[in-house]
N, CA, C and O atoms as a Maestro MAE file, in Angstrom:
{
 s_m_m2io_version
 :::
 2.0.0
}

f_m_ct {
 s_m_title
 :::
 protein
 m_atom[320] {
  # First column is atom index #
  i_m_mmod_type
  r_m_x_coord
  r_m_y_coord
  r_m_z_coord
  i_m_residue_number
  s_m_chain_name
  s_m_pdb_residue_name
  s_m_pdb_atom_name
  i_m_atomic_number
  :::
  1 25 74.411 -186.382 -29.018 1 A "UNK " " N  " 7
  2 3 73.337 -185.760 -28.278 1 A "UNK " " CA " 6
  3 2 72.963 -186.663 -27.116 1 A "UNK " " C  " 6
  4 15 72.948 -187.876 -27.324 1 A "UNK " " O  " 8
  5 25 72.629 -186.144 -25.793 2 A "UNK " " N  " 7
  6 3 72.684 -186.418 -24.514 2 A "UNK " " CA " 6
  7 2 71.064 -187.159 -24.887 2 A "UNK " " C  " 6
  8 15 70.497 -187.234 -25.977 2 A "UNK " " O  " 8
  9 25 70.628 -187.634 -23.558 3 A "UNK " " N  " 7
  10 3 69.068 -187.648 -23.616 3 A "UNK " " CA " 6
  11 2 68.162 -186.602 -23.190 3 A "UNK " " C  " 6
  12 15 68.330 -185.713 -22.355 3 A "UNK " " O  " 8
  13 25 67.385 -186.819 -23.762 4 A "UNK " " N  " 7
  14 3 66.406 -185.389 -23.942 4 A "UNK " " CA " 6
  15 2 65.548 -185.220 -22.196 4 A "UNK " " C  " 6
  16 15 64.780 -186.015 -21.653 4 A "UNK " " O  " 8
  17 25 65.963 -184.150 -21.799 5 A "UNK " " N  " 7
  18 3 65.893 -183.475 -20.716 5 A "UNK " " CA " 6
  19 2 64.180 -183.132 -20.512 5 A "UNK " " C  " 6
  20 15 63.406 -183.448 -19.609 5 A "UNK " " O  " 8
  21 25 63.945 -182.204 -22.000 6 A "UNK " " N  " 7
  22 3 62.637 -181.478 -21.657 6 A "UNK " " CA " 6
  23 2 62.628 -181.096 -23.144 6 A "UNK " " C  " 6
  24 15 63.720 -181.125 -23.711 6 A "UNK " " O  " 8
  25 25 61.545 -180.742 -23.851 7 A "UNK " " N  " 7
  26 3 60.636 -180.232 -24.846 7 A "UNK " " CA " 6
  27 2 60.140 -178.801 -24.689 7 A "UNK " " C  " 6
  28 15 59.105 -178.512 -24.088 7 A "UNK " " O  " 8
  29 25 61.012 -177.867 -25.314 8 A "UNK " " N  " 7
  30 3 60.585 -176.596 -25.396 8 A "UNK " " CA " 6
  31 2 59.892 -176.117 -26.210 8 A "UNK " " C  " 6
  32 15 60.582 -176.159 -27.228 8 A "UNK " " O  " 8
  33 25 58.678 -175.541 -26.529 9 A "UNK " " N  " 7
  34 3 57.793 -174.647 -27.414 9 A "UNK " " CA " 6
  35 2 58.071 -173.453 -26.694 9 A "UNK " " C  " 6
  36 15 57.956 -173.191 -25.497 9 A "UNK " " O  " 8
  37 25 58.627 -172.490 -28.087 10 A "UNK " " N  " 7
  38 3 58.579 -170.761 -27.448 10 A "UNK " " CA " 6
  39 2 57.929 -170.697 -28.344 10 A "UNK " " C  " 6
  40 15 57.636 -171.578 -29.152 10 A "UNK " " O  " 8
  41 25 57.477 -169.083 -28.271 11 A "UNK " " N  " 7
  42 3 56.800 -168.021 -28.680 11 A "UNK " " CA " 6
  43 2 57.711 -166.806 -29.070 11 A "UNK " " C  " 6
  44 15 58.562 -166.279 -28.352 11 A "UNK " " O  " 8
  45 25 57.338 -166.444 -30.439 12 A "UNK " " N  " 7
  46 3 58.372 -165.403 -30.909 12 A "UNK " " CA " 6
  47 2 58.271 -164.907 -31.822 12 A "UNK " " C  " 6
  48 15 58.790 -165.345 -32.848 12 A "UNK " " O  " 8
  49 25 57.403 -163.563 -31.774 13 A "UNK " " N  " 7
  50 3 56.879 -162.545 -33.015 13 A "UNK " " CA " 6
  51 2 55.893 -163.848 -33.588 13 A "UNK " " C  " 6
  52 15 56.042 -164.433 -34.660 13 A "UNK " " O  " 8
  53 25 55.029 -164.069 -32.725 14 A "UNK " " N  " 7
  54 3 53.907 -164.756 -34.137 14 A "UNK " " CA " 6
  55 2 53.858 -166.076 -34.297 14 A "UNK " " C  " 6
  56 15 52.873 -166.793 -34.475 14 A "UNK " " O  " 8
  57 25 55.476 -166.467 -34.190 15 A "UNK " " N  " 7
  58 3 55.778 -167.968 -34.492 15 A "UNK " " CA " 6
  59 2 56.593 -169.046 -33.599 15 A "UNK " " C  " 6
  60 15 57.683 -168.740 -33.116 15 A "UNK " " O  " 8
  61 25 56.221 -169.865 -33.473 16 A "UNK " " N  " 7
  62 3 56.314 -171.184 -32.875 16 A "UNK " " CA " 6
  63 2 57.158 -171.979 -32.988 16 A "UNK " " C  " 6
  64 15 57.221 -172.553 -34.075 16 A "UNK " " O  " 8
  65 25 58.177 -172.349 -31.887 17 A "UNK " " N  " 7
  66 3 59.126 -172.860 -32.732 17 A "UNK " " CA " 6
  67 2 59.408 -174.528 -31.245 17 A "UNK " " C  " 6
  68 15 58.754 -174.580 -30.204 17 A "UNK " " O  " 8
  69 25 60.142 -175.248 -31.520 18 A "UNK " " N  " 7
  70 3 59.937 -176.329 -31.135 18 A "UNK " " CA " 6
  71 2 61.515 -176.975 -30.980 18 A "UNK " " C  " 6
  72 15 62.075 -177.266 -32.037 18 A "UNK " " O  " 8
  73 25 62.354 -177.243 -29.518 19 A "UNK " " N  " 7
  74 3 63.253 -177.263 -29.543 19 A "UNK " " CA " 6
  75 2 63.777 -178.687 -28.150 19 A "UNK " " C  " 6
  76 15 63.514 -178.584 -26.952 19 A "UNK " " O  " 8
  77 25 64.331 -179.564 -28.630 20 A "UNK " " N  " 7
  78 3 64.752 -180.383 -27.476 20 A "UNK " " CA " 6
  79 2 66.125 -179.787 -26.818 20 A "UNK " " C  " 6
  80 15 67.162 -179.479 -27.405 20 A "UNK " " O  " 8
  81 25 65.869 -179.727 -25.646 21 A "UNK " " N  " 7
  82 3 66.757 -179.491 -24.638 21 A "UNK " " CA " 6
  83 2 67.362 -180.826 -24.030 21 A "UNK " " C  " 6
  84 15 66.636 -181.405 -23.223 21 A "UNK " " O  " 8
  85 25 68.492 -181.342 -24.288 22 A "UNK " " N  " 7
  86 3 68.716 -182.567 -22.995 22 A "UNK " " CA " 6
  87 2 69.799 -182.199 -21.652 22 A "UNK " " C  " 6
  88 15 69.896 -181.110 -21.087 22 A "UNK " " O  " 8
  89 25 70.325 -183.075 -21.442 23 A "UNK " " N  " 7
  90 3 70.476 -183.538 -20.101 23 A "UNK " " CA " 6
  91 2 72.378 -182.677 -20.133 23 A "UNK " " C  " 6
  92 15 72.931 -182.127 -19.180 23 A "UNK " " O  " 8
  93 25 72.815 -182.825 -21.253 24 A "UNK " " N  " 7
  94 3 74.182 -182.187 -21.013 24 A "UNK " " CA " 6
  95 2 73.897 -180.458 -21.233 24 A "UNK " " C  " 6
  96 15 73.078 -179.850 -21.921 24 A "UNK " " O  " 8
  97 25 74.668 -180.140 -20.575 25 A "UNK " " N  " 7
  98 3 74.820 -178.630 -20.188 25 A "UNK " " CA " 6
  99 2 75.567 -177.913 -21.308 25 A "UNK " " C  " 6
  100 15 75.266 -176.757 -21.608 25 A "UNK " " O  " 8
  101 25 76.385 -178.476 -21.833 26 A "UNK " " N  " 7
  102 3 77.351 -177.782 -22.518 26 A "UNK " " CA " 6
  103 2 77.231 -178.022 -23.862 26 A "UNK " " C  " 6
  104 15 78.226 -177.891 -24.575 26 A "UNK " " O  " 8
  105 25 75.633 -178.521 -24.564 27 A "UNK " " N  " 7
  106 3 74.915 -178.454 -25.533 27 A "UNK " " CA " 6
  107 2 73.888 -177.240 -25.684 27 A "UNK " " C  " 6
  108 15 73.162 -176.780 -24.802 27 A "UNK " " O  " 8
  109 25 73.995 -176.853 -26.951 28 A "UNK " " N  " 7
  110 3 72.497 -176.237 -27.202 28 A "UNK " " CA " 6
  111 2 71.380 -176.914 -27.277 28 A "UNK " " C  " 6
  112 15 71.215 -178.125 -27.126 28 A "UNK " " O  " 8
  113 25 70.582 -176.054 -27.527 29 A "UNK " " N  " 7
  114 3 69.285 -176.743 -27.552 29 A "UNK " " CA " 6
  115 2 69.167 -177.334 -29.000 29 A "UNK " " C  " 6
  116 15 69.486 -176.468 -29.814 29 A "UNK " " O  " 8
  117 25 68.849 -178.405 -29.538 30 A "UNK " " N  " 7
  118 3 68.404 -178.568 -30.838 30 A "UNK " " CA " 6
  119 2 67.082 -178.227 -31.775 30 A "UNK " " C  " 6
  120 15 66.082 -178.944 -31.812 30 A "UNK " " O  " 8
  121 25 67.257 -177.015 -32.517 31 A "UNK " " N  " 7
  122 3 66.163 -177.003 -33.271 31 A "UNK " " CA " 6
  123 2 65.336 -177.758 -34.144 31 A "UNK " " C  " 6
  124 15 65.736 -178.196 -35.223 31 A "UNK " " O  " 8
  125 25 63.917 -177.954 -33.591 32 A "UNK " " N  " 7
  126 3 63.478 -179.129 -34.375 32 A "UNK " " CA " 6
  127 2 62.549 -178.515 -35.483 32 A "UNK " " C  " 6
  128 15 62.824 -178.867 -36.630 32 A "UNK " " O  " 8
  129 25 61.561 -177.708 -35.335 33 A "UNK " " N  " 7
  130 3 59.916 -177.279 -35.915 33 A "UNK " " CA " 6
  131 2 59.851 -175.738 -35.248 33 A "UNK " " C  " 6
  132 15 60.236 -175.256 -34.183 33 A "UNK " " O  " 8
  133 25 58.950 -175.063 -36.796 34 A "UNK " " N  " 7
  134 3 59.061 -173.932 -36.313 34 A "UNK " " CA " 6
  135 2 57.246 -173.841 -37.592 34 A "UNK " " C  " 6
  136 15 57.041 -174.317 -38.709 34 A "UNK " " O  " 8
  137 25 56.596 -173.239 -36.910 35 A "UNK " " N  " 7
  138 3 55.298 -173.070 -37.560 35 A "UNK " " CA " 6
  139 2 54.696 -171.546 -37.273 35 A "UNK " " C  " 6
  140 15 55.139 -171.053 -36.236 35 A "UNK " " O  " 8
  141 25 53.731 -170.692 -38.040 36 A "UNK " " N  " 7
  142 3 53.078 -169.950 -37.250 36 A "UNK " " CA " 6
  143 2 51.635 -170.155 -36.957 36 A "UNK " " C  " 6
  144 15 50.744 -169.312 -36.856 36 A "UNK " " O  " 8
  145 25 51.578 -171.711 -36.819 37 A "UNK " " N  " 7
  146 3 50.057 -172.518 -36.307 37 A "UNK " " CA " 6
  147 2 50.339 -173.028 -34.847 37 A "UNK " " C  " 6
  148 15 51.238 -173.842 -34.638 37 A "UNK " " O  " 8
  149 25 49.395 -172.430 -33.654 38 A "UNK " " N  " 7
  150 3 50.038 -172.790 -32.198 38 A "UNK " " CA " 6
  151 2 49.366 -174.158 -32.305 38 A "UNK " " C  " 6
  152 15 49.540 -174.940 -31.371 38 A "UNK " " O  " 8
  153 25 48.800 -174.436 -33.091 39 A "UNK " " N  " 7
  154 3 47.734 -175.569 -32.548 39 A "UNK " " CA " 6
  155 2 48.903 -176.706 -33.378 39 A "UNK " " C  " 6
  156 15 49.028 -177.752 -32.742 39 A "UNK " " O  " 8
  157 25 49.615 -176.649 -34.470 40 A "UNK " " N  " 7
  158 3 50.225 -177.256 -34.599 40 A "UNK " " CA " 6
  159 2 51.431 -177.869 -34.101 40 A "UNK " " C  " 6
  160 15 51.909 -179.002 -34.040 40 A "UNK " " O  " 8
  161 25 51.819 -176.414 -33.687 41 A "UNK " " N  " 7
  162 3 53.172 -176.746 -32.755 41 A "UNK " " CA " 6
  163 2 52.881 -177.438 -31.671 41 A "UNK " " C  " 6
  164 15 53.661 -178.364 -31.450 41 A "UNK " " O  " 8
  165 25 52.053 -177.304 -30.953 42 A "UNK " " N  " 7
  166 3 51.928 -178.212 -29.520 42 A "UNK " " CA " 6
  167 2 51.668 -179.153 -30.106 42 A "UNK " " C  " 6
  168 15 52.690 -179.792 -29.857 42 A "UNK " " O  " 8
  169 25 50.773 -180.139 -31.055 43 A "UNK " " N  " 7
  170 3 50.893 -181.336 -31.520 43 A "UNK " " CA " 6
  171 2 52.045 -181.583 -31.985 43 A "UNK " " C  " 6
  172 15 51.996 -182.813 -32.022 43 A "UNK " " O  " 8
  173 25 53.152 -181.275 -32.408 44 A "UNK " " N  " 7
  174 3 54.494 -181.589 -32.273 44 A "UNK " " CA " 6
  175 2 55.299 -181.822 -31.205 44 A "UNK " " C  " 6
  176 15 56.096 -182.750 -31.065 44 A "UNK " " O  " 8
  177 25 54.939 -180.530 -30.119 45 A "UNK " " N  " 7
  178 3 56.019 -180.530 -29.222 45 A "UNK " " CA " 6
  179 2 55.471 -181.662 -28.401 45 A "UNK " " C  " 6
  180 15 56.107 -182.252 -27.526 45 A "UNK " " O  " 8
  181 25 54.674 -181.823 -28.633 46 A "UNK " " N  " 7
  182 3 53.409 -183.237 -27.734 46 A "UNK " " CA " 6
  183 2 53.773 -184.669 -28.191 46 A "UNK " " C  " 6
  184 15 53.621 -185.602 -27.402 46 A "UNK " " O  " 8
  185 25 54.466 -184.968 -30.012 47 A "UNK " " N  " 7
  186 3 54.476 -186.274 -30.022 47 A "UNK " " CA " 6
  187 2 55.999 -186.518 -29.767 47 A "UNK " " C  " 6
  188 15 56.370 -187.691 -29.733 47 A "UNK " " O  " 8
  189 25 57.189 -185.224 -29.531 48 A "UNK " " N  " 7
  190 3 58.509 -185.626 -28.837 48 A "UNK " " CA " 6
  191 2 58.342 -185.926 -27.698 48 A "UNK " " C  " 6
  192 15 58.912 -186.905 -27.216 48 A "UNK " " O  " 8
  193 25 57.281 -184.927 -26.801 49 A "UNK " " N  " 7
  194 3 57.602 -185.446 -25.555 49 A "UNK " " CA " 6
  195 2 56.778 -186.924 -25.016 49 A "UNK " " C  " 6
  196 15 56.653 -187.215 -23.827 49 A "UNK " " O  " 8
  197 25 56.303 -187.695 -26.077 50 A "UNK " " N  " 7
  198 3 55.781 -188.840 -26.214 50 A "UNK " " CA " 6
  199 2 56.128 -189.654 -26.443 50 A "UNK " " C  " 6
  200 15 55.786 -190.811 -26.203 50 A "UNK " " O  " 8
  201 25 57.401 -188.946 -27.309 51 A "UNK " " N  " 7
  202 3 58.676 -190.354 -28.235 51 A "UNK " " CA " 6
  203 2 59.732 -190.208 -27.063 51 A "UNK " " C  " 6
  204 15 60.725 -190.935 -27.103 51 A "UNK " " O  " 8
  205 25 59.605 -189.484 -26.224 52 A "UNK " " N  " 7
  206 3 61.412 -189.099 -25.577 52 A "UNK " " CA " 6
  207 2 61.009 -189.149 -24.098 52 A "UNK " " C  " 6
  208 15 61.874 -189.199 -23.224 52 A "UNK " " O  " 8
  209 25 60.070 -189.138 -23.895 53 A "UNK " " N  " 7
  210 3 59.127 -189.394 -22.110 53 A "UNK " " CA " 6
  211 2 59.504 -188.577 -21.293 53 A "UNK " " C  " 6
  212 15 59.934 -188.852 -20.172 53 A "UNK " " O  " 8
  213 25 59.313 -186.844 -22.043 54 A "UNK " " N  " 7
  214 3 59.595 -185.970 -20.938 54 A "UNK " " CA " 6
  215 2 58.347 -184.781 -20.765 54 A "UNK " " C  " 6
  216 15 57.184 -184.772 -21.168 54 A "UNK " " O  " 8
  217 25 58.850 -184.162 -20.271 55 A "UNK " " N  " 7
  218 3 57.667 -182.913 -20.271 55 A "UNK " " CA " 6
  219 2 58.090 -181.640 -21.089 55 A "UNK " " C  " 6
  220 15 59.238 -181.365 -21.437 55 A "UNK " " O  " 8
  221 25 56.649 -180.723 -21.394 56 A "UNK " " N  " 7
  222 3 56.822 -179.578 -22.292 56 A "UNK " " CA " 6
  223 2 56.777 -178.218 -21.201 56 A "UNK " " C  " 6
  224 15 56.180 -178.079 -20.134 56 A "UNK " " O  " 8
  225 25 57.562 -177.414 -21.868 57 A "UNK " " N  " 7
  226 3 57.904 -176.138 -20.782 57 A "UNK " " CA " 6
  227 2 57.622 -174.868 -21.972 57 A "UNK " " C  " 6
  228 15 58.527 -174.457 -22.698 57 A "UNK " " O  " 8
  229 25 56.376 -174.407 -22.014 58 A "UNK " " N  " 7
  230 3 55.755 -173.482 -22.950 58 A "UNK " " CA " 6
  231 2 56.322 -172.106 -22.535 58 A "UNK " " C  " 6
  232 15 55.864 -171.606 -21.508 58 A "UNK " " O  " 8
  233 25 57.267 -171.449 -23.225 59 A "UNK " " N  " 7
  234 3 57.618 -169.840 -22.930 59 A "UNK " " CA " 6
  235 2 57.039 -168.920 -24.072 59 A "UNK " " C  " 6
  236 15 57.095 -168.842 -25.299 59 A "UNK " " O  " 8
  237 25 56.507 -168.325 -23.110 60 A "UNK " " N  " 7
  238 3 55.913 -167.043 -24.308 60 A "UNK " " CA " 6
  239 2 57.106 -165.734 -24.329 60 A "UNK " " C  " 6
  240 15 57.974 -165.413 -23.517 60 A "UNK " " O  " 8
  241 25 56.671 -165.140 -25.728 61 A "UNK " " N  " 7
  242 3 57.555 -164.225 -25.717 61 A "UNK " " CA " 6
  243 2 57.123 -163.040 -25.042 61 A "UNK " " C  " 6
  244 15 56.002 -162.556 -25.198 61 A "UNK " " O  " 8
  245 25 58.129 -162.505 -24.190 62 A "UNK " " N  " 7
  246 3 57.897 -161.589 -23.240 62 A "UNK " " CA " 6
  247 2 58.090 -159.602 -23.889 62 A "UNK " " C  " 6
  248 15 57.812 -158.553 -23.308 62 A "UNK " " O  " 8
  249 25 58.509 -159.793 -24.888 63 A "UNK " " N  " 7
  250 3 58.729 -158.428 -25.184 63 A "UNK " " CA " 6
  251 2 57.130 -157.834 -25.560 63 A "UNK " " C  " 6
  252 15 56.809 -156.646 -25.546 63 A "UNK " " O  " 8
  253 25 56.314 -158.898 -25.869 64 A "UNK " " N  " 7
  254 3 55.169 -158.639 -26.409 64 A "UNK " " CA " 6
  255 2 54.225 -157.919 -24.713 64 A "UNK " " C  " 6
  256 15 53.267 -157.156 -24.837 64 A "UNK " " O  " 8
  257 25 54.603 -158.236 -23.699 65 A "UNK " " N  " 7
  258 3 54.098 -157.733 -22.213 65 A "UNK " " CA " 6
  259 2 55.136 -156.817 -22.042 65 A "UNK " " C  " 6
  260 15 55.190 -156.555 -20.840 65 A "UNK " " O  " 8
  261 25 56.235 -156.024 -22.845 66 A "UNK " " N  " 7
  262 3 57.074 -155.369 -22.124 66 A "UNK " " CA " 6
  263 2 56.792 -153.968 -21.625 66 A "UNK " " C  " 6
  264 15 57.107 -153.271 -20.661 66 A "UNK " " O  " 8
  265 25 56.033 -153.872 -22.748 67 A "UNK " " N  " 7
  266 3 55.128 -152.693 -22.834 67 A "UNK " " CA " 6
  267 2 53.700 -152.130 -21.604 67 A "UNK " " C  " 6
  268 15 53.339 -150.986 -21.324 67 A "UNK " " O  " 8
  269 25 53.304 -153.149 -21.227 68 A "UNK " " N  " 7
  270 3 52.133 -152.830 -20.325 68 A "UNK " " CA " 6
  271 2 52.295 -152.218 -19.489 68 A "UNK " " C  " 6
  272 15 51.458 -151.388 -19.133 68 A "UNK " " O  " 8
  273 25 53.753 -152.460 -18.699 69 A "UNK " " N  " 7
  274 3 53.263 -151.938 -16.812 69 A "UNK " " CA " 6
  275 2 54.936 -151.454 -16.818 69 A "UNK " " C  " 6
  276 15 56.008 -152.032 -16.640 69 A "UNK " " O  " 8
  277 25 54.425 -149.815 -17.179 70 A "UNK " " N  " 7
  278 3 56.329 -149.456 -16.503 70 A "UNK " " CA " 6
  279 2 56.338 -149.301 -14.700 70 A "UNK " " C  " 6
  280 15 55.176 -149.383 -14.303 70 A "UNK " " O  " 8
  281 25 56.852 -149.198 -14.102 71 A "UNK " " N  " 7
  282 3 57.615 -148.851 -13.050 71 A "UNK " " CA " 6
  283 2 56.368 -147.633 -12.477 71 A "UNK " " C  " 6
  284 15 55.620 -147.461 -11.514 71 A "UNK " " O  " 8
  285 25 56.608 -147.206 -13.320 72 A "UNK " " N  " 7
  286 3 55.857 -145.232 -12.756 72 A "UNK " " CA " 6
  287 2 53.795 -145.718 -13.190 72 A "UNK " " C  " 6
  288 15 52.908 -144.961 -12.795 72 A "UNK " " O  " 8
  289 25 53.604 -146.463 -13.652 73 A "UNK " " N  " 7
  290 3 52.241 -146.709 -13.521 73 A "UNK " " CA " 6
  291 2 52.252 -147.968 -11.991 73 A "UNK " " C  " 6
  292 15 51.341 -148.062 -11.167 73 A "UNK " " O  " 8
  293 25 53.148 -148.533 -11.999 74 A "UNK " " N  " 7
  294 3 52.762 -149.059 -10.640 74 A "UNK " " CA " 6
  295 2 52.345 -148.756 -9.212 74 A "UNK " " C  " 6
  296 15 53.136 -148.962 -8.292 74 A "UNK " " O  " 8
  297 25 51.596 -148.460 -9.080 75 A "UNK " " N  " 7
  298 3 51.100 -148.461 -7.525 75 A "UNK " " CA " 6
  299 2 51.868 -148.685 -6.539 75 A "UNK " " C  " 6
  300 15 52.555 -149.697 -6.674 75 A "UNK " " O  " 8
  301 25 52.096 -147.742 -4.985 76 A "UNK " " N  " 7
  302 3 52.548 -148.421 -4.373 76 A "UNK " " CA " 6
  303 2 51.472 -149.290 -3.048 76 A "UNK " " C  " 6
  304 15 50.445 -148.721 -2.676 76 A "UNK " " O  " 8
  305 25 51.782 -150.367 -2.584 77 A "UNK " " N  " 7
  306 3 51.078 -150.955 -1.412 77 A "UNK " " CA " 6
  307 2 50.357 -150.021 -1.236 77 A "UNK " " C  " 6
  308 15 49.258 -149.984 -1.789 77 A "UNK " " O  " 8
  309 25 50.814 -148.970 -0.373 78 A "UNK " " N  " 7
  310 3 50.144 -147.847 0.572 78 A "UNK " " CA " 6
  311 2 48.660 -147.023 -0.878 78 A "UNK " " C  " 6
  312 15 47.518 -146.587 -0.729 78 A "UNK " " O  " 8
  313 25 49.238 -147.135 -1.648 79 A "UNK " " N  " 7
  314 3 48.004 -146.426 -2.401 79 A "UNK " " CA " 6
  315 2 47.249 -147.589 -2.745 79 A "UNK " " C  " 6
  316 15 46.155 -147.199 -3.153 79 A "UNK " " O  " 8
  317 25 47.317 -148.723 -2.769 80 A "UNK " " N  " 7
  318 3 46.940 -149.917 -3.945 80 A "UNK " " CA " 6
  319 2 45.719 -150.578 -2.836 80 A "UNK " " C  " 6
  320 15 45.048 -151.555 -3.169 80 A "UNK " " O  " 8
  :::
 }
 m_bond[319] {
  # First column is bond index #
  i_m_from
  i_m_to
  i_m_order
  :::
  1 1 2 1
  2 2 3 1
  3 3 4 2
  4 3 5 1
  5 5 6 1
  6 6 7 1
  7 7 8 2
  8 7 9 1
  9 9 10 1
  10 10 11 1
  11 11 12 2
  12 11 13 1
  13 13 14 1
  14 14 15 1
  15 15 16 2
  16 15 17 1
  17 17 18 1
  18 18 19 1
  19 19 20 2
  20 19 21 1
  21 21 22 1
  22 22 23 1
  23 23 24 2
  24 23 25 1
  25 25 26 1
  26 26 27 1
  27 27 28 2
  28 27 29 1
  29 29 30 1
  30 30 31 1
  31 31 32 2
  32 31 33 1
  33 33 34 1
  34 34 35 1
  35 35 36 2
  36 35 37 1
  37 37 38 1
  38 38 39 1
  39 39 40 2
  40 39 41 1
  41 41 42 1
  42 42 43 1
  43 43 44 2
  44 43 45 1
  45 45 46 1
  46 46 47 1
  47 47 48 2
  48 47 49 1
  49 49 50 1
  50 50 51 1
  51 51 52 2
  52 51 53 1
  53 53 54 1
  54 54 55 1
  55 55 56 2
  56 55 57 1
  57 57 58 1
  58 58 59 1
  59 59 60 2
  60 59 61 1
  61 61 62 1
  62 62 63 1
  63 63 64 2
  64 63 65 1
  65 65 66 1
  66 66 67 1
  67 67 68 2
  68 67 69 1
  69 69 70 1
  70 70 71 1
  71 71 72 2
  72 71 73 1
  73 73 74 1
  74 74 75 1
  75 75 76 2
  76 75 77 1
  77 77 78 1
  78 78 79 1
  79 79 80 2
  80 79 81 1
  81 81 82 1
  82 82 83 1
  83 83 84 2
  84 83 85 1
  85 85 86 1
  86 86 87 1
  87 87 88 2
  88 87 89 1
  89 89 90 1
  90 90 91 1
  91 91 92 2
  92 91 93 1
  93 93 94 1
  94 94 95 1
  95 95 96 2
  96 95 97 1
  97 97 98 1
  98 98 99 1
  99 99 100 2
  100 99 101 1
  101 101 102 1
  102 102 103 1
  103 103 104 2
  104 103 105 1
  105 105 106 1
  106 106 107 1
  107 107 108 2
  108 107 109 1
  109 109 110 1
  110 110 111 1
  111 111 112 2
  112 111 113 1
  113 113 114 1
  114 114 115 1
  115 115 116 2
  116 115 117 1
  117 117 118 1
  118 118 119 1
  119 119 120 2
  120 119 121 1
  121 121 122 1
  122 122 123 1
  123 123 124 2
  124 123 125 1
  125 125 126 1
  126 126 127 1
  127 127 128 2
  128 127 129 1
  129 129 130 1
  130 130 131 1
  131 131 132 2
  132 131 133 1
  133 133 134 1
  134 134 135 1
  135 135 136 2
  136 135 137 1
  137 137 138 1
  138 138 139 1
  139 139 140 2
  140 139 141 1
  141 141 142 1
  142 142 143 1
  143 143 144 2
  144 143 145 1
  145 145 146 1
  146 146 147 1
  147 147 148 2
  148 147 149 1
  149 149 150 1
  150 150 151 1
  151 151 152 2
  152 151 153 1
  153 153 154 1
  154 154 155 1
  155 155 156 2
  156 155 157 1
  157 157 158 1
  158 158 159 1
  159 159 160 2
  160 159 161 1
  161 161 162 1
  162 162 163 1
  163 163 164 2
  164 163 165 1
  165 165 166 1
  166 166 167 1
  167 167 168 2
  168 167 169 1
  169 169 170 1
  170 170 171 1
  171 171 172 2
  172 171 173 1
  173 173 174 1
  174 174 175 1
  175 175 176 2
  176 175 177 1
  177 177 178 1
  178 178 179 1
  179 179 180 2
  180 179 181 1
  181 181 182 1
  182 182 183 1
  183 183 184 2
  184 183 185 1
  185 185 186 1
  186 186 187 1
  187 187 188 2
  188 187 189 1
  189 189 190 1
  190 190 191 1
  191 191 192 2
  192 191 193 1
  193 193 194 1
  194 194 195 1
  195 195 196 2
  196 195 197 1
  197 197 198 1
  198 198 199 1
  199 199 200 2
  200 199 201 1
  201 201 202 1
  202 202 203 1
  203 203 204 2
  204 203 205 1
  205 205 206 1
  206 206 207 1
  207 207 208 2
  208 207 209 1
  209 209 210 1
  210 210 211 1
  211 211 212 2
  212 211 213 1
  213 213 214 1
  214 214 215 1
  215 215 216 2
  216 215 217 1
  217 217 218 1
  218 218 219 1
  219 219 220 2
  220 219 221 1
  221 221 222 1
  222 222 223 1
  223 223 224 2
  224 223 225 1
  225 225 226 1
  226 226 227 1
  227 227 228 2
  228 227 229 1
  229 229 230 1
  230 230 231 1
  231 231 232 2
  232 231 233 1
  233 233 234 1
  234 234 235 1
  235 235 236 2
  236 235 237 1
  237 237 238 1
  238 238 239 1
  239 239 240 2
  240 239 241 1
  241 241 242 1
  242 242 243 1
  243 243 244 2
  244 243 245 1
  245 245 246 1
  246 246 247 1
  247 247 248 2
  248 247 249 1
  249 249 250 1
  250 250 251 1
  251 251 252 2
  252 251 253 1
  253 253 254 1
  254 254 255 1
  255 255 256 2
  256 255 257 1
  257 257 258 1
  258 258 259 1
  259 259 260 2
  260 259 261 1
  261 261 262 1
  262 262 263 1
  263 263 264 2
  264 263 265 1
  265 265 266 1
  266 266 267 1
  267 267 268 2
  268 267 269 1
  269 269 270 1
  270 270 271 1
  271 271 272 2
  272 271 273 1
  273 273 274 1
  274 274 275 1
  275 275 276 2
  276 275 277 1
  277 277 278 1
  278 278 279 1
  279 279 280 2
  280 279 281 1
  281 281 282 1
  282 282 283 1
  283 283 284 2
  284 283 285 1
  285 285 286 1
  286 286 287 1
  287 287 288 2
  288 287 289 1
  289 289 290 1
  290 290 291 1
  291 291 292 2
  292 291 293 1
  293 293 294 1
  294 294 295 1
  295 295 296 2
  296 295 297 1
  297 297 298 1
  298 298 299 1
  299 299 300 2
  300 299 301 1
  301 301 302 1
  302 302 303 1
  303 303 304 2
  304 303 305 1
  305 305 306 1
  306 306 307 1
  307 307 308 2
  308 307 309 1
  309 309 310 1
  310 310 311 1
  311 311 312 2
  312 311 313 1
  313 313 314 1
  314 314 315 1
  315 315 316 2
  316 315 317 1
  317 317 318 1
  318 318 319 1
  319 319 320 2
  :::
 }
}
């Protein structure tokens, strides 16, 4: 394993999961922690990127917004 690039926390149905990304490309990501406490997970994803001196890149899960805004409820400029 390369050196650690960045500290990922996603979001996904509920639960939290906690993953180092490094520096080689042609690695996956390594799964580390997976909780359905957010408050826990960021105190995790917080003491890697403390042990490994990088930054955290928080993705939420997007299917949960997929739903809000189709196409045909959007407005255009001219009406908006």
């Amino acid at each position: 394993m390369g050196k650690v690039s960045h500290i990922e926390m996603r979001e996904q149905e509920g639960k939290y999961f906690v993953l180092l990304l490094t520096t080689d490309e042609d690695t996956k990501p390594k799964y580390c922690f997976h909780t359905s406490n957010k408050t826990q997970a960021e105190n995790v994803a917080k003491h890697f990127a403390k042990q490994h001196k990088c930054l955290i890149r928080y993705t939420l899960d997007t299917k949960v917004f997929s739903d809000t805004l189709t196409p045909d409820d959007d407005p255009s400029p001219a009406e908006a």
